[in-house]
C-alpha positions, 0 to 999 in steps of 0.5 A: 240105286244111284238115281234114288239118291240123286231124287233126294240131293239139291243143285249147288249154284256157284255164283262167286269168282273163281278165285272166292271159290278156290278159296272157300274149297279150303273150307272142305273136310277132305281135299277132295271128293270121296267114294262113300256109302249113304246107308238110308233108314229104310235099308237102302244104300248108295254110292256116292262121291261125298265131301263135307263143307265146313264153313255151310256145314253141309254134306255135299254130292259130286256127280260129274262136274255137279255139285249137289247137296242132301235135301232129305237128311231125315230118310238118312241114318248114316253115312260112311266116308271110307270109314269114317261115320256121320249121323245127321243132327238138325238142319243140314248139320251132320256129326261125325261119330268118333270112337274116344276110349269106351265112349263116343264123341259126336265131332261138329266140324265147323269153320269160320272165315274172316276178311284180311282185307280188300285189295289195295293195289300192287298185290296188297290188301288193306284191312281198313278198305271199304267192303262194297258190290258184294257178290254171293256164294250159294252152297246148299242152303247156305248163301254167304256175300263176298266180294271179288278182290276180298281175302279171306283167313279161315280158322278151325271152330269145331264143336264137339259134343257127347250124348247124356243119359236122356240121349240129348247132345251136350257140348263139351267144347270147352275145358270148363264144360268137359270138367263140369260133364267130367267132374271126376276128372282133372282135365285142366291139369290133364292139359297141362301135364301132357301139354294138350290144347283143346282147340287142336283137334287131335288134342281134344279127342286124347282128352276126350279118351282120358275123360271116358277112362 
């Protein structure tokens, strides 16, 4: 069953130093590659080491020392993580689906990074320093520049989105989108009477629950 899956998975290069790829590691959903079952439309399924990146949003496969990313995302109709459930949206993107009251959120697990700075000697970095001789990190499909004595700060930029009556995704990231997809509910007040930010992952998803109520 295995080979099946691999006929459908993508090399991952890594071109980047060392150092660019410990830090962009920090990127994945789990600190490290788990046991997971890729459930295929046509009933099939198979085992599979599997971690989400974050920052290419992709779906990635360890086999070995081997990297491998999912080509065929179309033949796929979920693919659970010791539990937790992903459905494939677009591109190379997949949705976890998680459980919030009697409904359904559909998480886009998304982060962002940005430059500190270029090294300016003695350990230092310079946030003014010219960023030259970019070298590339390749991920899936993804190929994003970097350069070598470069650091990098990493933030949580997730989406999350529910399905309309017509089964079309609607964003609901933000306070001012969830009240207009909720408009029987208070959530700003909601907030702030149970001190919640809705950039907090855990936060959004008890907002989410008292949005479903």
């Amino acid at each position: 069953m295995k080979n099946n899956l691999i006929l459908l998975l993508l090399s991952v290069c890594f071109s980047s130093s060392i150092l660019q790829a410990q830090e962009l590691s920090q990127s994945y959903l789990y600190d490290e590659f788990k046991d997971g079952l890729v459930l295929f439309k046509d009933g099939r399924r198979s085992s599979a080491m599997l971690n989400y990146n974050t920052t290419v949003e992709e779906m990635l496969y360890k086999n070995g020392e081997q990297i491998w990313a999912i080509a065929n995302p179309l033949e796929i109709a979920a693919i659970d993580i010791q539990g937790d459930m992903f459905v494939y949206v677009n591109k190379h993107i997949f949705y976890q689906v998680v459980k919030v009251g009697v409904g359904e959120v559909y998480v886009e697990w998304k982060t962002t990074y940005f430059s500190q700075g270029k090294g300016a000697g003695y350990g230092g970095y310079s946030a003014t320093a010219a960023i030259t001789n970019y070298s590339t990190f390749q991920e899936g499909a993804a190929v994003t520049k970097l350069t070598p004595n470069e650091k990098f700060s990493y933030k949580p930029d997730n989406r999350y989105w529910i399905k309309n009556a017509k089964g079309k995704y609607v964003n609901v990231t933000t306070i001012k989108m969830l009240q207009k997809n909720f408009p029987a509910k208070n959530v700003k007040a909601f907030c702030e009477e149970n001190n919640l930010v809705h950039t907090k992952h855990a936060d959004m998803l008890k907002i989410l629950e008292y949005c479903f109520r």
